[in-house]
C-alpha positions in Angstrom: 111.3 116.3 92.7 107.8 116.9 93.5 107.5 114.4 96.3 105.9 114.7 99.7 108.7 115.2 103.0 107.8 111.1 103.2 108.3 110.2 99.6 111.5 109.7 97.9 112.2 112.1 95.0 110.7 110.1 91.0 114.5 110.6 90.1 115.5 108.4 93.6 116.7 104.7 92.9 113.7 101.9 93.8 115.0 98.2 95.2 112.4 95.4 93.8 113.3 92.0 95.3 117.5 92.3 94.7 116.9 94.0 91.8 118.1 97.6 91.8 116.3 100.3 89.6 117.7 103.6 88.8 114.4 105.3 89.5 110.4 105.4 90.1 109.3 106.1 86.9 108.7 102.9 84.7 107.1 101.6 81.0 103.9 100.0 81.5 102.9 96.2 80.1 101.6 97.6 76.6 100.0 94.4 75.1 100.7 93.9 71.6 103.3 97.0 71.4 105.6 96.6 74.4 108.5 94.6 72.0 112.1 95.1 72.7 112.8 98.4 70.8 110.1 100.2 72.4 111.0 99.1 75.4 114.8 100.7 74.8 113.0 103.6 73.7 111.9 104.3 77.2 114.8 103.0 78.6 116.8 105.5 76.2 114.9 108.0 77.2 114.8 107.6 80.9 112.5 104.9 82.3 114.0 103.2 85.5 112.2 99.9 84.3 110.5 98.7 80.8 107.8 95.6 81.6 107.5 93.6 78.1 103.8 93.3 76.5 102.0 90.1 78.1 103.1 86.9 77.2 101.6 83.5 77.3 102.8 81.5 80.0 101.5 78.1 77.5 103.6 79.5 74.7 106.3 79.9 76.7 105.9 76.4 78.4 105.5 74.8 75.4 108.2 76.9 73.7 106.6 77.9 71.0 109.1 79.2 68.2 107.7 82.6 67.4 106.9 83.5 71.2 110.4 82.5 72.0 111.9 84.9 68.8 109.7 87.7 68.7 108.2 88.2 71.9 111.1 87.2 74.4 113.6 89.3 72.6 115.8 91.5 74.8 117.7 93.8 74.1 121.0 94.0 76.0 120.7 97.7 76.7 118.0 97.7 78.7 118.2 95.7 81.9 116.7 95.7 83.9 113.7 94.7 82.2 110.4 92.8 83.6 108.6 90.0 81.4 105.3 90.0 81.9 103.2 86.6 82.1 99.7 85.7 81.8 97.8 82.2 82.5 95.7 80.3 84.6 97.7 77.1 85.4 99.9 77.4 88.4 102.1 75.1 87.1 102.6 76.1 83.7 102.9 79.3 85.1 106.0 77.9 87.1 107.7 76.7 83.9 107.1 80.0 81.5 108.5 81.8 84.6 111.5 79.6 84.6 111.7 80.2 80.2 111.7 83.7 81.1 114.7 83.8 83.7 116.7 81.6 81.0 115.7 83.8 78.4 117.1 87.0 80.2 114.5 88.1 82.0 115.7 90.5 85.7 112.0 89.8 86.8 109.0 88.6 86.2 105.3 90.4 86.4 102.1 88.3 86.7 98.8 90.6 84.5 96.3 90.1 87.0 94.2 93.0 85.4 94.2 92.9 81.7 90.1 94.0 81.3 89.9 92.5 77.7 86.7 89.5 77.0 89.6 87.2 75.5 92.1 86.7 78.2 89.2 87.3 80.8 87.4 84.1 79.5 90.5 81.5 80.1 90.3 82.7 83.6 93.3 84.7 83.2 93.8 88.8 83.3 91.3 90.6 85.7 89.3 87.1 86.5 91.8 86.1 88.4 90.1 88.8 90.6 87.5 86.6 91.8 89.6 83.3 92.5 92.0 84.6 95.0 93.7 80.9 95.4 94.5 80.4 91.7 96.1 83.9 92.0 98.4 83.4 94.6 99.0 79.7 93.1 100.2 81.7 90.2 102.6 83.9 91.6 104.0 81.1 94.2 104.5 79.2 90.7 106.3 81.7 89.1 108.5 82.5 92.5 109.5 79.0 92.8 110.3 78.6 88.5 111.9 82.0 87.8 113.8 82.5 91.0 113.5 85.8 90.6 111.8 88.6 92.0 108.1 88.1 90.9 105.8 91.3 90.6 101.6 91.7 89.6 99.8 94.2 87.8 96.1 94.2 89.2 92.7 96.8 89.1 91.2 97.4 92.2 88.4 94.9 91.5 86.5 93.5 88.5 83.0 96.4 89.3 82.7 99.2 90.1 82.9 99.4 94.0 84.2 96.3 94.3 87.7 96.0 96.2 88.7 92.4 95.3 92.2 93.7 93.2 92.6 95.2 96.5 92.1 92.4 98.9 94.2 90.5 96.8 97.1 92.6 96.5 97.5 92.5 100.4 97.5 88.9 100.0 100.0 88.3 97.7 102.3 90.5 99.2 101.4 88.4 102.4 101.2 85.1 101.4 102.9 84.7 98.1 105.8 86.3 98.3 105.2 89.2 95.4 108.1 91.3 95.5 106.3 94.5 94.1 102.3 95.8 93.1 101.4 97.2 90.3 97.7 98.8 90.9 95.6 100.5 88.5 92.8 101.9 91.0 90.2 101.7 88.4 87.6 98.5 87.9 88.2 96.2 84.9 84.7 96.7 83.8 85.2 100.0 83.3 88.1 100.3 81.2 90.1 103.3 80.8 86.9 105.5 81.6 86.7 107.2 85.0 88.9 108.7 87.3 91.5 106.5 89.0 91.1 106.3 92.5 94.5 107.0 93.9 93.5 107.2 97.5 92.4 103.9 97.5 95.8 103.3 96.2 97.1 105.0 99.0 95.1 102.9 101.3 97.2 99.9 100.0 100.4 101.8 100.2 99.6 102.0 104.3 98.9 98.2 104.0 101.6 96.3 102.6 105.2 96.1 103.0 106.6 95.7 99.1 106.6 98.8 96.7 103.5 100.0 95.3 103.7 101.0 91.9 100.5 103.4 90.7 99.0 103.2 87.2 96.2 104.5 85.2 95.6 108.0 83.7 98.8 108.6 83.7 98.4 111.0 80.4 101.3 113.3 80.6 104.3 114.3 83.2 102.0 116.3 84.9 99.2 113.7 85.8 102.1 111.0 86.9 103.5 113.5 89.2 100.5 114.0 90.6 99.1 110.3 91.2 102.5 109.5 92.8 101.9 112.7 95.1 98.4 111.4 95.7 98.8 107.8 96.0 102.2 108.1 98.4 103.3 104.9 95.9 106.4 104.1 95.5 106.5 104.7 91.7 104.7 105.5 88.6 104.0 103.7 85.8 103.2 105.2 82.4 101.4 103.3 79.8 99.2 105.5 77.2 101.1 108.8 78.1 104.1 106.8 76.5 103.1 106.0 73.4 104.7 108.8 70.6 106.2 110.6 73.7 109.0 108.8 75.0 110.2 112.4 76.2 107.5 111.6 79.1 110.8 109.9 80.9 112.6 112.4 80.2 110.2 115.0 82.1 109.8 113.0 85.1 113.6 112.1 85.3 114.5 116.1 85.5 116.4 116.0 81.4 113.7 118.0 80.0 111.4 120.8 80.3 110.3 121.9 76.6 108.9 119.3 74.3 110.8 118.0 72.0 111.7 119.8 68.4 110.3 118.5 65.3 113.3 116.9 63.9 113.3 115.0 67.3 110.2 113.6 66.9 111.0 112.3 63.2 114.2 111.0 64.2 112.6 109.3 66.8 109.8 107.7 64.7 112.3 107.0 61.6 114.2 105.0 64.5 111.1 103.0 65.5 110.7 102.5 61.6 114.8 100.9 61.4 114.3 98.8 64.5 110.6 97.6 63.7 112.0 96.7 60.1 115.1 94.5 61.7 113.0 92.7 63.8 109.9 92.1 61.5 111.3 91.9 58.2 110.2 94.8 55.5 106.4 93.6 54.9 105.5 93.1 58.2 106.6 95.6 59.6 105.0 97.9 57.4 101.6 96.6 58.3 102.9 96.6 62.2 103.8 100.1 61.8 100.5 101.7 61.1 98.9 101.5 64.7 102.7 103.8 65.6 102.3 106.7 63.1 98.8 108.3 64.7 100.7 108.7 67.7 103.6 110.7 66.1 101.7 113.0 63.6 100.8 115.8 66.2 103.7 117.0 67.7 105.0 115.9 63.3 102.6 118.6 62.7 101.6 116.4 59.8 99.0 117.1 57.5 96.3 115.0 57.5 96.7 113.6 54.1 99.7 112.1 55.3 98.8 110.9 58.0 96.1 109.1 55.8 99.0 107.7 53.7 101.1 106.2 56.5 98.0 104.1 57.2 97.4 103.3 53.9 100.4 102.1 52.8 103.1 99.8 54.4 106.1 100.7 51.9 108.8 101.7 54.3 111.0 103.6 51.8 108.0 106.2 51.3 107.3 106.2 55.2 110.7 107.2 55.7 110.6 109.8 52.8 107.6 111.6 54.1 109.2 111.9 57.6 112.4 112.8 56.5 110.4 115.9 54.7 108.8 116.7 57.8 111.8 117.2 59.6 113.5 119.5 56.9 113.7 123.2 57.5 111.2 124.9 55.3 113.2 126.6 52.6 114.2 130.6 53.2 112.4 133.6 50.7 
């Protein structure tokens, strides 16, 4: 399925570590959204592989009640399923790792690349850029505590023009023991702006022996095909193009070709409303719920007025009204 004669087809099974995945089209980390339920969505709808939102490796060490209930909640529908870690102790890295193999975890992902001022300040998400020894402390930490296959998620450097994410991928696959790349060819400095650079990515493909797994501007079905045409990786990753389109797996997986029918996307949405409301309780998920709607209302075709409602209101009873309407066949003459 639109691969090159030396790549295996999106729809082919992928081997991380001793973990086998059904295919090459995997859920990105998506901090503060990637929870349990959306990662089933994608696995419902498709994805090989869901990677949780990052974690803290210090709430996890010191087991921190809520980080342990809400944010390593899995689902048992959908291992395999990646937790992915964040720090800047090796060895408290070591013990979160080993929290999240108890807690259910297949593997574990290290986000070397989160761009944001806040993690980047602890010394943790795309600073570990420029300490290359802390890094691979890290992920030898998280080897040894987990004892399972341990994967990063990395930009190509911290600048523009700078290959340090790149350097340092070929290290960890060499010196760590990294069982998998994720690379997002784009600097951390520069966001999601910019083009990714997918023959840099490529570059790294040719360099290391683990699976390279692309990222960034993945958009729709069409751009993910072709980065993993461009890149020769090993897999795609979708982050953005996922959220309100979980038929994205779907198109990459060969089980659709049309978008999907209004009463599809409702249904879809008022299940994201169900699941968010048994794992958050009524009144927060209400307030949770608002940054979800946006990305539904297109293909909804919903007015803008509500639209405007959703977000102004957290009552989940008149959420689920308003979509329900949506979904209903307009009324013959």
């Amino acid at each position: 399925m639109n691969a090159t004669p030396q790549q295996p087809a999106l729809t082919d099974p992928l081997r991380i570590g001793d973990v086998e995945i059904s295919n090459r089209v995997l859920l990105a980390p998506l901090a503060g959204i990637g929870n349990w339920f959306v990662r089933l969505q994608a696995k419902r709808h498709g994805a090989g592989l869901a990677v949780s939102e990052m974690v803290s490796s210090f709430g996890l060490h010191h087991r921190n009640e809520r980080t342990l209930r809400e944010l390593m909640r899995i689902h048992p529908d959908e291992h395999p399923v990646s937790v992915q870690l964040f720090g800047h102790d090796a060895e408290v890295m070591r013990s979160a790792a080993a929290v999240a193999a108890e807690a259910g975890a297949d593997l574990i992902d290290i986000n070397m690349g989160c761009p944001v001022r806040k993690v980047r300040k602890t010394g943790a998400g795309a600073e570990l850029l420029r300490d290359h020894e802390l890094a691979l402390a890290l992920a030898r930490g998280a080897v040894e505590g987990s004892g399972l296959p341990v994967t990063v998620k990395l930009r190509s450097g911290v600048e523009v023009g700078d290959r340090s994410g790149f350097e340092l991928a070929i290290r960890l696959a060499e010196e760590a023991g990294v069982a998998a790349v994720g690379f997002h060819p784009r600097a951390a400095t520069v966001g999601h702006k910019g083009s990714p650079d997918y023959a840099l990515t490529r570059e790294l493909v040719e360099r290391i022996e683990v699976p390279v797994i692309v990222s960034g501007g993945l958009k729709s079905a069409d751009a993910a095909r072709h980065a993993y045409e461009e890149s020769a990786a090993d897999a795609v990753m979708i982050a953005r193009g996922s959220l309100g389109n979980p038929w994205v797996f779907e198109e990459l997986t060969g089980r659709r070709t049309e978008p999907p029918q209004r009463d599809e996307v409702a249904a879809e949405l008022l299940w994201v409303i169900d699941c968010a409301e048994e794992h958050l309780g009524s009144e927060r998920a209400g307030r949770y719920l608002r940054k979800f709607y946006p990305w539904y209302m297109e293909p909804l075709g919903a007015p803008a007025e509500l639209a405007d409602e959703l977000q102004r209101h957290a009552d989940l009873p008149r959420a689920r009204s308003l979509i329900a309407a949506l979904a209903a066949p307009a009324p013959s003459l």
